[in-house]
mmCIF file of the N, C-alpha and C atoms, coordinates in Angstrom:
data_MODEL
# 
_entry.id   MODEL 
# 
loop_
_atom_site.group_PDB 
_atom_site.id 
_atom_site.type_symbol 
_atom_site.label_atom_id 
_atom_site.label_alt_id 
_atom_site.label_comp_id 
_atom_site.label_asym_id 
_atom_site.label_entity_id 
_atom_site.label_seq_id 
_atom_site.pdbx_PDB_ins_code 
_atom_site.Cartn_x 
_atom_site.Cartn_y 
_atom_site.Cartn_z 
_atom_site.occupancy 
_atom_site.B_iso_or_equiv 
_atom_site.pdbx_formal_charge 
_atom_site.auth_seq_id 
_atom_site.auth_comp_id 
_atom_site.auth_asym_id 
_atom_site.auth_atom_id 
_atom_site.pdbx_PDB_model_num 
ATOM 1   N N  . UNK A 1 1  ? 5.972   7.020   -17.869 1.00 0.00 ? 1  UNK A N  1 
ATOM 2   C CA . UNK A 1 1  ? 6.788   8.189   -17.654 1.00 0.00 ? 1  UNK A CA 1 
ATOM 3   C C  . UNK A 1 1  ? 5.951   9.468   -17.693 1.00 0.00 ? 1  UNK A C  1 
ATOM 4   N N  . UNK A 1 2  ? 4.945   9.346   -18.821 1.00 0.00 ? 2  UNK A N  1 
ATOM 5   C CA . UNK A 1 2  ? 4.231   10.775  -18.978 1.00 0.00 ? 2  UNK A CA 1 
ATOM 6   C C  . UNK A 1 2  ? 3.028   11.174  -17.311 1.00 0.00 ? 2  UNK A C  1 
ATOM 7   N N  . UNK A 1 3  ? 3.080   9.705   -16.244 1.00 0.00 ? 3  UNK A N  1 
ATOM 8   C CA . UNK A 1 3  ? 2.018   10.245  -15.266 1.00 0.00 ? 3  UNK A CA 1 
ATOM 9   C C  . UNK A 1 3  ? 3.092   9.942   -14.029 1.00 0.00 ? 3  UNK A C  1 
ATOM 10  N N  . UNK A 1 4  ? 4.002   10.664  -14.245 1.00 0.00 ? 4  UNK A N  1 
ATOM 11  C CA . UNK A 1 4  ? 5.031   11.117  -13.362 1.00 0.00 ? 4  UNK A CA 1 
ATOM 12  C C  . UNK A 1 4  ? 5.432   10.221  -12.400 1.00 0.00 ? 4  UNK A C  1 
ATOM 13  N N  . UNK A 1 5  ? 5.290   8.228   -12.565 1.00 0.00 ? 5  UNK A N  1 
ATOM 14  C CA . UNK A 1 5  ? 5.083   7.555   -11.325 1.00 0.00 ? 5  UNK A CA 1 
ATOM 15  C C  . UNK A 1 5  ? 4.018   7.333   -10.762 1.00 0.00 ? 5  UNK A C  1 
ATOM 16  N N  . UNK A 1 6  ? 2.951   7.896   -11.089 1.00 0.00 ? 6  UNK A N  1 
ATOM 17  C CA . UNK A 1 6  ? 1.431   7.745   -10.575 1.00 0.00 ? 6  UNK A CA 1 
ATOM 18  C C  . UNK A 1 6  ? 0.787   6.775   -11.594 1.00 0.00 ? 6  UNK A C  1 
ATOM 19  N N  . UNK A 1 7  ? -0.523  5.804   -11.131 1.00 0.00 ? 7  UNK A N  1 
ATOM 20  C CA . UNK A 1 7  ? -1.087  4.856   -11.751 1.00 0.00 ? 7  UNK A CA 1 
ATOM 21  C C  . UNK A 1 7  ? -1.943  6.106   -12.554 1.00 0.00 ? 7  UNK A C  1 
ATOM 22  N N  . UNK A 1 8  ? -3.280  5.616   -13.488 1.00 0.00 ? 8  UNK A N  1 
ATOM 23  C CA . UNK A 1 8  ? -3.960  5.975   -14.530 1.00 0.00 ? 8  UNK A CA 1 
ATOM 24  C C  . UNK A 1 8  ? -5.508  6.267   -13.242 1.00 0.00 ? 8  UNK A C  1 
ATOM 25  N N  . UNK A 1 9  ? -5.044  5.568   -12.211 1.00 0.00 ? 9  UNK A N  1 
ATOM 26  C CA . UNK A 1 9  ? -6.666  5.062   -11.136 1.00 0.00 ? 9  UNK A CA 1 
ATOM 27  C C  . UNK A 1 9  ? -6.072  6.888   -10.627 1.00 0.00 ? 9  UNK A C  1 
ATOM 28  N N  . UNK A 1 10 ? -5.048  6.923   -10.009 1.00 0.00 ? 10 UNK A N  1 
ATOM 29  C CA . UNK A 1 10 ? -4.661  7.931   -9.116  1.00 0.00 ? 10 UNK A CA 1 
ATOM 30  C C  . UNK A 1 10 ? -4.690  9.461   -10.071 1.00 0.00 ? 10 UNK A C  1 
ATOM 31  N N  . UNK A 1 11 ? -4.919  9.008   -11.436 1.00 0.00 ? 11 UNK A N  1 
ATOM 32  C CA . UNK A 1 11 ? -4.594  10.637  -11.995 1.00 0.00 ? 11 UNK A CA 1 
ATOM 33  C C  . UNK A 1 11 ? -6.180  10.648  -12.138 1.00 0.00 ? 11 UNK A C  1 
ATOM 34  N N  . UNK A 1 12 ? -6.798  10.196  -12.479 1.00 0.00 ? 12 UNK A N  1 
ATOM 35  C CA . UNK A 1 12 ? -8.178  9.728   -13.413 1.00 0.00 ? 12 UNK A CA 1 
ATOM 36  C C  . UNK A 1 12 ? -8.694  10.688  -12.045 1.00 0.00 ? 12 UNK A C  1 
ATOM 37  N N  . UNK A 1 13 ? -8.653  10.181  -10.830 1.00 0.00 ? 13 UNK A N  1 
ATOM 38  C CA . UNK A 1 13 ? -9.666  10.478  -9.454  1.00 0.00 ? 13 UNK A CA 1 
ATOM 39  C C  . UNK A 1 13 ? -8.813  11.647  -8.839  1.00 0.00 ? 13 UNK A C  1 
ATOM 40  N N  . UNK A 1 14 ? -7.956  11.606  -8.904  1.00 0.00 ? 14 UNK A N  1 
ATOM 41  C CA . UNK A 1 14 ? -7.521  13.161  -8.718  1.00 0.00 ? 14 UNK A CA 1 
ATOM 42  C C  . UNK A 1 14 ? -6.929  12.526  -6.961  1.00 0.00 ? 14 UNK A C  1 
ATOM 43  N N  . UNK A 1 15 ? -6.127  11.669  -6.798  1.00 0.00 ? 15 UNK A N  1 
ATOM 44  C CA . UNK A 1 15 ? -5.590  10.809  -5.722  1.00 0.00 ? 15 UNK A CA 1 
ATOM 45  C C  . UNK A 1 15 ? -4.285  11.068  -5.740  1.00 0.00 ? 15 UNK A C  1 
ATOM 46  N N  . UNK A 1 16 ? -3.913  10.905  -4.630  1.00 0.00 ? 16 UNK A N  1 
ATOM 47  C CA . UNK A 1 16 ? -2.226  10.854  -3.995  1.00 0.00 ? 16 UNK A CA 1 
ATOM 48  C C  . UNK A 1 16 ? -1.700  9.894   -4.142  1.00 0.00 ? 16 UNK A C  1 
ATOM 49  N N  . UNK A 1 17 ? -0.604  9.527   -4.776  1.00 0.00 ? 17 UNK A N  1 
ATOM 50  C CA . UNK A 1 17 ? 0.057   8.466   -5.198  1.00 0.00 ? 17 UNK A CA 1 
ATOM 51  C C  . UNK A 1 17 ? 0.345   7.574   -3.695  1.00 0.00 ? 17 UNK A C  1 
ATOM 52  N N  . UNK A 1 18 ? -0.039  6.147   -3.947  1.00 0.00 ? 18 UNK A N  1 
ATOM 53  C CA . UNK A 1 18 ? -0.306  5.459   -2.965  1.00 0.00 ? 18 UNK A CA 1 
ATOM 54  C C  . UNK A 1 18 ? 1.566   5.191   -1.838  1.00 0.00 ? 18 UNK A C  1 
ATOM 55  N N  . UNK A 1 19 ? 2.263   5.345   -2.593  1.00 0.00 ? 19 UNK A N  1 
ATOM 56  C CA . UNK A 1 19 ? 3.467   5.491   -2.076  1.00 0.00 ? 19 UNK A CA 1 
ATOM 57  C C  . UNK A 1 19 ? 3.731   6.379   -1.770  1.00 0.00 ? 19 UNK A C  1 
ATOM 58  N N  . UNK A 1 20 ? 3.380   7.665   -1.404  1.00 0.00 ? 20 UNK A N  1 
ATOM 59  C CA . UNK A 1 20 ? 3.582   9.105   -0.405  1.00 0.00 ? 20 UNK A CA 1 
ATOM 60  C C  . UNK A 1 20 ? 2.860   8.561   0.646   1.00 0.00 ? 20 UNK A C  1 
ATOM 61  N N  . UNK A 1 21 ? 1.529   7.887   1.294   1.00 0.00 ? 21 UNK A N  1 
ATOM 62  C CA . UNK A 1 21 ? 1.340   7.903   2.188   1.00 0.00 ? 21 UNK A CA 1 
ATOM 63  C C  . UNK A 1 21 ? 1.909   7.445   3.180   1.00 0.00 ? 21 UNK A C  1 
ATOM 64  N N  . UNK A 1 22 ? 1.276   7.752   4.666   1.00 0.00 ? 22 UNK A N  1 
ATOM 65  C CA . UNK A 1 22 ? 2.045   6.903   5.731   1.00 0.00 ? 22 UNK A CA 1 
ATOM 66  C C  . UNK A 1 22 ? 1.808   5.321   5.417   1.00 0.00 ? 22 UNK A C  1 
ATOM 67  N N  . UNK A 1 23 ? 2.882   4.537   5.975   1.00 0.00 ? 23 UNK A N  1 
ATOM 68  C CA . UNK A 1 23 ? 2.473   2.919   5.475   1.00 0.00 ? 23 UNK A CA 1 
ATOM 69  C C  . UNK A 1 23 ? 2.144   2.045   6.807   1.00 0.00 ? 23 UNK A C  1 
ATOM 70  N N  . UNK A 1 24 ? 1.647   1.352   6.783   1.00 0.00 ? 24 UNK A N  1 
ATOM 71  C CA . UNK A 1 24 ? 1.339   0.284   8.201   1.00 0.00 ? 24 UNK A CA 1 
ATOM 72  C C  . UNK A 1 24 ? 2.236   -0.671  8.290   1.00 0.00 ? 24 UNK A C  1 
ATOM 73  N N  . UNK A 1 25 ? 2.666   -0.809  9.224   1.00 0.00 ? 25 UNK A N  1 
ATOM 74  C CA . UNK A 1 25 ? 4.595   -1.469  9.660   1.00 0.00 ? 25 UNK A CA 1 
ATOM 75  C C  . UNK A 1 25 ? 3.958   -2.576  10.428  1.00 0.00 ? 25 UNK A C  1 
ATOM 76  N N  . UNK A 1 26 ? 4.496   -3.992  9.803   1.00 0.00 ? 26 UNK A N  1 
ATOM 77  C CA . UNK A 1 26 ? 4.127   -5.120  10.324  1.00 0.00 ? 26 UNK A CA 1 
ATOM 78  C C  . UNK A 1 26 ? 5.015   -5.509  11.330  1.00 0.00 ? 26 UNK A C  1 
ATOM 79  N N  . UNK A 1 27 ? 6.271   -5.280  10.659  1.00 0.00 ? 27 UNK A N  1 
ATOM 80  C CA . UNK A 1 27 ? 7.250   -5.800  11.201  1.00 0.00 ? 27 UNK A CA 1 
ATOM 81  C C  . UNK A 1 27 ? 7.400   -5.551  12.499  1.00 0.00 ? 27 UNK A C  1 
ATOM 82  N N  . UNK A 1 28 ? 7.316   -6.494  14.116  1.00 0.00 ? 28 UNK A N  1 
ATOM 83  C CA . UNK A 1 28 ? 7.407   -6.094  15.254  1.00 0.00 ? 28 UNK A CA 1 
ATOM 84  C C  . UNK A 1 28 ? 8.847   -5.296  15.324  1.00 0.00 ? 28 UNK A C  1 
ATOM 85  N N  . UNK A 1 29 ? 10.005  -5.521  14.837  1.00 0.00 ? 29 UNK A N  1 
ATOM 86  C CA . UNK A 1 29 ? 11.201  -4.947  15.367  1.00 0.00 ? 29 UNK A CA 1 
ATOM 87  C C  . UNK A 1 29 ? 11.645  -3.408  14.610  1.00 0.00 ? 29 UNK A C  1 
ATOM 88  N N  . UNK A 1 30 ? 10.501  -2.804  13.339  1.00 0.00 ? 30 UNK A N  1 
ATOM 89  C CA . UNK A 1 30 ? 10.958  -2.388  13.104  1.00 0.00 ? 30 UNK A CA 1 
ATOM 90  C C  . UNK A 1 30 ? 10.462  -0.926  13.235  1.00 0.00 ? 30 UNK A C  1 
ATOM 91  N N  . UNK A 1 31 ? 11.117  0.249   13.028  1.00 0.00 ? 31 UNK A N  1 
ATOM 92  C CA . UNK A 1 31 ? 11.191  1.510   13.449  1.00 0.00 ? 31 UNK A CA 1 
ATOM 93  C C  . UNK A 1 31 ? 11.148  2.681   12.388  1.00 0.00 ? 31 UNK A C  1 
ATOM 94  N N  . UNK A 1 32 ? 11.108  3.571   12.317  1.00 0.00 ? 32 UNK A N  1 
ATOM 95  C CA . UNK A 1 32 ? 10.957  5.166   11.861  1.00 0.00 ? 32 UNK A CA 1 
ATOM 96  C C  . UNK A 1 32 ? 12.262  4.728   10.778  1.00 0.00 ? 32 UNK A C  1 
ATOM 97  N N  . UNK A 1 33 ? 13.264  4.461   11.226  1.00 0.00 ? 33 UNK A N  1 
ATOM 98  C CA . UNK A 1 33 ? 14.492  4.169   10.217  1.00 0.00 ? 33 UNK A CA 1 
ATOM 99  C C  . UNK A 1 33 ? 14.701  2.987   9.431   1.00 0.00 ? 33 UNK A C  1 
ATOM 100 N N  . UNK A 1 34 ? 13.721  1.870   9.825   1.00 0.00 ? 34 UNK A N  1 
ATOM 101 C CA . UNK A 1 34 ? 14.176  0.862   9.145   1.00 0.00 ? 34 UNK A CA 1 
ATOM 102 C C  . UNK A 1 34 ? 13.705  0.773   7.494   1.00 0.00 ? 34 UNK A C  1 
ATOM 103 N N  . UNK A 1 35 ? 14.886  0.627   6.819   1.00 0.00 ? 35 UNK A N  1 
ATOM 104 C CA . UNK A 1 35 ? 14.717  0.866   5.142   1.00 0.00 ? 35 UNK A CA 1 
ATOM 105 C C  . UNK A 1 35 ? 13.310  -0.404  5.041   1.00 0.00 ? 35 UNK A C  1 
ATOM 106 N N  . UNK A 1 36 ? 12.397  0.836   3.543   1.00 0.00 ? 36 UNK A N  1 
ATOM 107 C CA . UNK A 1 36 ? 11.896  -0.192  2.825   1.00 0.00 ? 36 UNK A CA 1 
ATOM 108 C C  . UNK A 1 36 ? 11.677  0.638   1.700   1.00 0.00 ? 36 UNK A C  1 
ATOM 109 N N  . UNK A 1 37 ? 10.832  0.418   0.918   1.00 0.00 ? 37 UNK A N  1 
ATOM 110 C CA . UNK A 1 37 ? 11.020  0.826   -0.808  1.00 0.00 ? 37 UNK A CA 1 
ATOM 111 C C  . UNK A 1 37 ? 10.557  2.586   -0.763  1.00 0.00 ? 37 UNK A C  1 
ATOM 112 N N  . UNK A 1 38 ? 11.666  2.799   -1.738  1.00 0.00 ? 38 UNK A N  1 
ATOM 113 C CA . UNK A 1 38 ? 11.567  4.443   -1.864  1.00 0.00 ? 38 UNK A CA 1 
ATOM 114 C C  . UNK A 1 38 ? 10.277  5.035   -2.480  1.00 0.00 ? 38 UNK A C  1 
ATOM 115 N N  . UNK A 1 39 ? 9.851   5.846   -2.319  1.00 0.00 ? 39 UNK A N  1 
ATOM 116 C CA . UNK A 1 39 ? 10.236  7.028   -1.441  1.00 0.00 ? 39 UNK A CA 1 
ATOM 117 C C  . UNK A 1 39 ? 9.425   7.002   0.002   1.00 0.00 ? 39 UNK A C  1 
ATOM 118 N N  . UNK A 1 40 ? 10.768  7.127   1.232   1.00 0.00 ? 40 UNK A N  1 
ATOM 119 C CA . UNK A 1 40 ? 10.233  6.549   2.705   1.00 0.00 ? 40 UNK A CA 1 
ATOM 120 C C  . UNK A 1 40 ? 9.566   7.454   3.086   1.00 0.00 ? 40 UNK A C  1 
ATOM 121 N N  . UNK A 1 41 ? 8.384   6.886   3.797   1.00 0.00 ? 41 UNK A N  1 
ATOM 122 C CA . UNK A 1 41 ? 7.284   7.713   4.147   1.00 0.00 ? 41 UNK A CA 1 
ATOM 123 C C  . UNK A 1 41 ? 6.966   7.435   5.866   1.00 0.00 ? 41 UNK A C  1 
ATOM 124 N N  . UNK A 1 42 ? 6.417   8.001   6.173   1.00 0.00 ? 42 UNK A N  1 
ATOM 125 C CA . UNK A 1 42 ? 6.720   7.766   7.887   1.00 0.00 ? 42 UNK A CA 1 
ATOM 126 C C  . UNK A 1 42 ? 5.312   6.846   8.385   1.00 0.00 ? 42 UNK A C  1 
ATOM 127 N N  . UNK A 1 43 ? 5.647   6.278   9.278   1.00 0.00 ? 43 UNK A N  1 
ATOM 128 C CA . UNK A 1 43 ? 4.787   5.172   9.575   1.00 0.00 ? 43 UNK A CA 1 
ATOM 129 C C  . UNK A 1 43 ? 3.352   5.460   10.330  1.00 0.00 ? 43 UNK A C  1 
ATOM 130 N N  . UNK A 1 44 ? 2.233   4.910   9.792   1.00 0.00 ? 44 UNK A N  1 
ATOM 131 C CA . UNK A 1 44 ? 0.726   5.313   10.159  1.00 0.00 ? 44 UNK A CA 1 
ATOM 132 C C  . UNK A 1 44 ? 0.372   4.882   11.759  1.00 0.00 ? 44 UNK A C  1 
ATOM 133 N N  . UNK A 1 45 ? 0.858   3.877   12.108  1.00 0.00 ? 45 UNK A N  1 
ATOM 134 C CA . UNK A 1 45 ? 0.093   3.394   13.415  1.00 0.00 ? 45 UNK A CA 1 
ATOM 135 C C  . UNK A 1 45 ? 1.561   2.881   13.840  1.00 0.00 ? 45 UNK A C  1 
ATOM 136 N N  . UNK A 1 46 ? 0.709   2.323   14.812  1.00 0.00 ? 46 UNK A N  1 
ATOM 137 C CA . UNK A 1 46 ? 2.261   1.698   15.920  1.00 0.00 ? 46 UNK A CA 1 
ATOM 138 C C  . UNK A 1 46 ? 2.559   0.374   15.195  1.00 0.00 ? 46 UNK A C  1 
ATOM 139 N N  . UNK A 1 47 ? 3.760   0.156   15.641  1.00 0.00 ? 47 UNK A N  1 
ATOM 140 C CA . UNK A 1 47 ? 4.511   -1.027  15.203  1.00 0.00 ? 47 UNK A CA 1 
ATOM 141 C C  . UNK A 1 47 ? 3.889   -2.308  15.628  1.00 0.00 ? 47 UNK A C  1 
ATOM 142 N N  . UNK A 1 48 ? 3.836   -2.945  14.537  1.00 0.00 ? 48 UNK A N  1 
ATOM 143 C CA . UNK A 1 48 ? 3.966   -4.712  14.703  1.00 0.00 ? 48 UNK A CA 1 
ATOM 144 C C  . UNK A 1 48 ? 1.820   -4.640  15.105  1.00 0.00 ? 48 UNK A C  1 
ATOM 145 N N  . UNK A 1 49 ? 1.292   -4.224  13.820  1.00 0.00 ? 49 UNK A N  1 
ATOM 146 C CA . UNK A 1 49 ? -0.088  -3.391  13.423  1.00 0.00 ? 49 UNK A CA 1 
ATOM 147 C C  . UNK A 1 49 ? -0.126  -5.422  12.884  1.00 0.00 ? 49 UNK A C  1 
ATOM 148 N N  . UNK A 1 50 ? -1.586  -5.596  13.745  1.00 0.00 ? 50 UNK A N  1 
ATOM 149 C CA . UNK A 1 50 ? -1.740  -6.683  12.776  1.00 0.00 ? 50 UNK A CA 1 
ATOM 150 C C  . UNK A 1 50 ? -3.103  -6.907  11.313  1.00 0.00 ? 50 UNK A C  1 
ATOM 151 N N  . UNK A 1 51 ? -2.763  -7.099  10.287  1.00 0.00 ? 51 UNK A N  1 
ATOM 152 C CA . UNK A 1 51 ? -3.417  -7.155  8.859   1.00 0.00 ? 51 UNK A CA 1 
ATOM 153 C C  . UNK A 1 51 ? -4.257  -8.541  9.032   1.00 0.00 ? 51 UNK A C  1 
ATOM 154 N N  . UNK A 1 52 ? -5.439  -8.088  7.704   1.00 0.00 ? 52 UNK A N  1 
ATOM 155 C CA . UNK A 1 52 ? -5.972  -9.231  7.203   1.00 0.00 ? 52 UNK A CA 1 
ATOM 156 C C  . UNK A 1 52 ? -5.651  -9.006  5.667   1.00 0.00 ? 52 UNK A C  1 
ATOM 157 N N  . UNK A 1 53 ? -5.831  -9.998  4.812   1.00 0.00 ? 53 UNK A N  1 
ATOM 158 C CA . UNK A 1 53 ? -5.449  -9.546  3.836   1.00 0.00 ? 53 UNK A CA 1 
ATOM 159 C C  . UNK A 1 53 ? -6.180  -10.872 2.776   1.00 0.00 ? 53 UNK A C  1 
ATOM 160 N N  . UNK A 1 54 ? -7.094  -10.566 2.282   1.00 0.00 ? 54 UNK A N  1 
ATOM 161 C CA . UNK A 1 54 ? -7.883  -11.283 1.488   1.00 0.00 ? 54 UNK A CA 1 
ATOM 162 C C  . UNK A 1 54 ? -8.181  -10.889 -0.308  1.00 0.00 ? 54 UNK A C  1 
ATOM 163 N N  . UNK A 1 55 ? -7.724  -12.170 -0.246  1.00 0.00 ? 55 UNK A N  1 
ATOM 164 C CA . UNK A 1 55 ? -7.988  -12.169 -2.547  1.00 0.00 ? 55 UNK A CA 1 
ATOM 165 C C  . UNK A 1 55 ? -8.658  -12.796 -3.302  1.00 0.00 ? 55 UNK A C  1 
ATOM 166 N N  . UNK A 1 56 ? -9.292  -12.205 -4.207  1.00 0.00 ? 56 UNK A N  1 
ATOM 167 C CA . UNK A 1 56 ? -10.358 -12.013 -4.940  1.00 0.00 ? 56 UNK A CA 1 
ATOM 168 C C  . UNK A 1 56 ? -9.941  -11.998 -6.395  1.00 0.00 ? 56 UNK A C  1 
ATOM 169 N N  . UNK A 1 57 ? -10.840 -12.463 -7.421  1.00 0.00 ? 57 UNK A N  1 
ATOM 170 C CA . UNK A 1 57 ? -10.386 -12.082 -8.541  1.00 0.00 ? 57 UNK A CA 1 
ATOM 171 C C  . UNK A 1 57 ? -11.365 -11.436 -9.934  1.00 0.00 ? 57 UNK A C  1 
ATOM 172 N N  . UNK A 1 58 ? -10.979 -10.192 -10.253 1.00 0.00 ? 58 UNK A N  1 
ATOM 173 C CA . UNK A 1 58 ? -12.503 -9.855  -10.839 1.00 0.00 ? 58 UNK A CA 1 
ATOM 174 C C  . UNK A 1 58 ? -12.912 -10.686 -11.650 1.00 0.00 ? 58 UNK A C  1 
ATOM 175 N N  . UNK A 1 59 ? -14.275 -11.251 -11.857 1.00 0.00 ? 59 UNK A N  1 
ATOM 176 C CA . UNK A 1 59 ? -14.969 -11.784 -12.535 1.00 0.00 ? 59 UNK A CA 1 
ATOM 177 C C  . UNK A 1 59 ? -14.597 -13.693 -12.544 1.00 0.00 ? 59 UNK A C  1 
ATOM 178 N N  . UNK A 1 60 ? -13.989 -13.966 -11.147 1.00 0.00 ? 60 UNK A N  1 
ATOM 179 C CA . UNK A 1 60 ? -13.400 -15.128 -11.676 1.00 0.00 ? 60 UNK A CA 1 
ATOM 180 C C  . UNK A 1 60 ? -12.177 -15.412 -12.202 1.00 0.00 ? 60 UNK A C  1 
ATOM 181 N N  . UNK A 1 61 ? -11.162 -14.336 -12.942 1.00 0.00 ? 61 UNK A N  1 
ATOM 182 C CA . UNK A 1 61 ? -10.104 -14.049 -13.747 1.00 0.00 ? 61 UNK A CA 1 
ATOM 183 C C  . UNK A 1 61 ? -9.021  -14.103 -13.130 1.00 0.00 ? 61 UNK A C  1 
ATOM 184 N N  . UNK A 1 62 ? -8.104  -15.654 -12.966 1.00 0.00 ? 62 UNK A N  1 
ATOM 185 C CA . UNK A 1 62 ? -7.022  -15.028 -12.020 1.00 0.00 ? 62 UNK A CA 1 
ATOM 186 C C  . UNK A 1 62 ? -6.228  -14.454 -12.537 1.00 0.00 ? 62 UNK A C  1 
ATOM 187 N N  . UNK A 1 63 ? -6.171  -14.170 -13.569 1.00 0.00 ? 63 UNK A N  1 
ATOM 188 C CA . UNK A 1 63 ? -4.998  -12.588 -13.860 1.00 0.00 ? 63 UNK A CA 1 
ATOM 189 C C  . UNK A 1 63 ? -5.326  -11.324 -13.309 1.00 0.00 ? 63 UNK A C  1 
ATOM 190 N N  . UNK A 1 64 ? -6.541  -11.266 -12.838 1.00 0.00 ? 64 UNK A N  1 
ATOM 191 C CA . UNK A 1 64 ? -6.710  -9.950  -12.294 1.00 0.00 ? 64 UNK A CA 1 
ATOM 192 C C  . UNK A 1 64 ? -7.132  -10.105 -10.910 1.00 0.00 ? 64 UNK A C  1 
ATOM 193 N N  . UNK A 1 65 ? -6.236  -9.870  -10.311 1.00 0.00 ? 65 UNK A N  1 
ATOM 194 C CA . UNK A 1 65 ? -6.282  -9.806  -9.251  1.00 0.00 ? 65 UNK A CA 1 
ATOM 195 C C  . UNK A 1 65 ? -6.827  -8.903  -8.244  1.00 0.00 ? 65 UNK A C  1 
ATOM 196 N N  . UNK A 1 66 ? -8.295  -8.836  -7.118  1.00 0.00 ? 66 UNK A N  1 
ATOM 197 C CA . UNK A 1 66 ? -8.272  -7.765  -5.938  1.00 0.00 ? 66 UNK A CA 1 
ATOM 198 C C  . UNK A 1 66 ? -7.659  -7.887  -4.708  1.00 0.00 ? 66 UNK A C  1 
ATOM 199 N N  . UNK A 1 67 ? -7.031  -7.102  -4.183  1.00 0.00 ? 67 UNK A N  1 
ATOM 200 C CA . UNK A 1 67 ? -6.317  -7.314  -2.952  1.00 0.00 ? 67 UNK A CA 1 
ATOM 201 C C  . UNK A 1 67 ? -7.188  -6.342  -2.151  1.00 0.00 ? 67 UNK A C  1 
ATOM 202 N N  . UNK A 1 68 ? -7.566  -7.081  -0.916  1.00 0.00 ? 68 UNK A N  1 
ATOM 203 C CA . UNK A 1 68 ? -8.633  -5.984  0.538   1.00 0.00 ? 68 UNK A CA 1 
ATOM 204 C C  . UNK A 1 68 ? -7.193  -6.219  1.488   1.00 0.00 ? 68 UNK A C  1 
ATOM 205 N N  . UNK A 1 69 ? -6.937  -5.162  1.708   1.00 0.00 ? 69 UNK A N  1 
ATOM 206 C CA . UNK A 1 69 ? -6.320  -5.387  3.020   1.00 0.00 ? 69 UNK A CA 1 
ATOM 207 C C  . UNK A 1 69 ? -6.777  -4.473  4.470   1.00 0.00 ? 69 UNK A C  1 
ATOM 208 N N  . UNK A 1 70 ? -6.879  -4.946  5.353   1.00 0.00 ? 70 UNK A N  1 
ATOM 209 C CA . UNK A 1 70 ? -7.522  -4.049  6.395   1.00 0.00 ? 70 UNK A CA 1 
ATOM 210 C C  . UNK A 1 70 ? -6.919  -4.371  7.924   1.00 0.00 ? 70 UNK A C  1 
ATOM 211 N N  . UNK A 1 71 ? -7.077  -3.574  8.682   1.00 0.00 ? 71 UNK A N  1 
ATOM 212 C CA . UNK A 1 71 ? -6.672  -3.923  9.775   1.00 0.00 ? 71 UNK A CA 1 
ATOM 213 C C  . UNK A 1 71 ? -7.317  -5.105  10.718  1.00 0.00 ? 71 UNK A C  1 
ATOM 214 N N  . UNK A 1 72 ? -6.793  -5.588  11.598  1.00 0.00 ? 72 UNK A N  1 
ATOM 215 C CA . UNK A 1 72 ? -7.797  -6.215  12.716  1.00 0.00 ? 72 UNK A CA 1 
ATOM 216 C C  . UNK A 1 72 ? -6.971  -6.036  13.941  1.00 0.00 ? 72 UNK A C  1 
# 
């Protein structure tokens, strides 16, 4: 509560909370209006954007999880 919704990574580095940005829309059918988790932010690239998305875990540790996600 005291970092207003923002992680400890995003206050620490002086970063924009990763949910204000524009987001990359997988979904082929979907559009400028179609609901997804608040607060809606308007979409980065064109629709139906295809991802890679590869996981990692630091040190070996699967509780901690890295997520790369990137375009292709």
């Amino acid at each position: 509560m005291t970092l207003q919704g923002r992680t400890p990574n995003e206050i620490y580095f002086n970063r924009s909370a990763a949910n204000t940005k524009p987001r990359i829309e997988t979904r082929p059918l979907a559009n400028a209006e179609t609901p997804g988790a608040s607060p809606r932010t308007s979409i980065a690239d064109k629709i139906d954007t295809k991802i890679r998305v590869r996981l990692e875990f630091l040190e070996g540790r699967k509780h901690l999880p890295i997520i790369h996600i990137s375009r292709i």
